[in-house]
C-alpha positions in Angstrom: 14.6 18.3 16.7 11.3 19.8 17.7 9.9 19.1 21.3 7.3 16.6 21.4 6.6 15.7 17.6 9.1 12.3 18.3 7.5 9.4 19.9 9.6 8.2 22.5 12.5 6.2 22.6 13.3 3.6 25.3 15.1 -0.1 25.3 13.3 -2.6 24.5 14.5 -6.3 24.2 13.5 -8.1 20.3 13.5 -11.8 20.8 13.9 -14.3 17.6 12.6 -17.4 17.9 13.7 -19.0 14.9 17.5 -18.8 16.3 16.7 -18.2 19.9 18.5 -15.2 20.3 17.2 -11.5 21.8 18.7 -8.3 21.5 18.5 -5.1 23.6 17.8 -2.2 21.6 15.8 1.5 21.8 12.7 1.2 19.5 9.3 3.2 19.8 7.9 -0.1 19.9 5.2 -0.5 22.7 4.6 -4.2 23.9 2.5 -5.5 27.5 4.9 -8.4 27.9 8.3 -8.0 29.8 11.3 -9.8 30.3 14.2 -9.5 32.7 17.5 -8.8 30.8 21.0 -10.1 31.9 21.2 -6.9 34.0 18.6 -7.7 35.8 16.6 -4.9 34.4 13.1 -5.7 33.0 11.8 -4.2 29.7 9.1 -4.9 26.8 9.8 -7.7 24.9 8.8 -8.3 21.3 8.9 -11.6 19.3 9.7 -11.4 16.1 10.0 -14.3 13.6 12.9 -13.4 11.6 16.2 -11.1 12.6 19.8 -10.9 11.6 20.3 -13.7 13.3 18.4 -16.4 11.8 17.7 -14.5 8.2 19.4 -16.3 5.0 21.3 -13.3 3.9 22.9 -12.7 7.1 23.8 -15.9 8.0 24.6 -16.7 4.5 22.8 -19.9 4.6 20.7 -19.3 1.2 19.2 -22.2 -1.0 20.1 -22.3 -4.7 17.4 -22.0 -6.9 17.2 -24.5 -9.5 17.4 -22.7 -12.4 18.3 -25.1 -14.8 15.6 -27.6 -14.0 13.2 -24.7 -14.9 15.0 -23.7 -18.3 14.9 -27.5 -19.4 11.5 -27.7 -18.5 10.4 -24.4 -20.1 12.0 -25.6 -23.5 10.5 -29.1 -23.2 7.2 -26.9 -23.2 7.9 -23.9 -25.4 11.1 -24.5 -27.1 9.7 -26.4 -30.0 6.9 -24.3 -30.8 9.0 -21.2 -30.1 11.8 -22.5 -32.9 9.5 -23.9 -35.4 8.0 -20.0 -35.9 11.4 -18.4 -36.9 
């Protein structure tokens, strides 16, 4: 890598509030706040809304659409008009 083109790299802790939960990581992030960590280190913290932890397709708690609700009610609508033309 070229010197001094990369921002820097330090820990930082990112803390989710929808689940509660915060994770130590290196970002280039920059934030005023701090937070002491488990080992008793402090760093920038950054609250995010969503992470792995509380995000449907990690936690594999998706809704089900319903789809056929819409398809009924698209061919109470359409469905007539749409058949009587062929």
């Amino acid at each position: 890598m070229k010197p001094r083109i990369h921002p820097v790299s330090r820990p930082v802790v990112f803390r989710d509030r929808a689940a509660d939960v915060a994770f130590l990581i290196h970002s280039t992030a920059q934030s005023a706040q701090r937070v002491e960590w488990e080992d008793g280190n402090t760093y920038p913290v950054i609250d995010v809304e969503i992470s792995s932890a509380s995000h449907p397709f990690y936690t594999g708690t998706s809704r089900v659409l319903d789809t056929a609700g819409r398809v009924e009610r698209f061919e109470r609508r359409y469905g007539t008009a749409a058949s009587a033309r062929n």
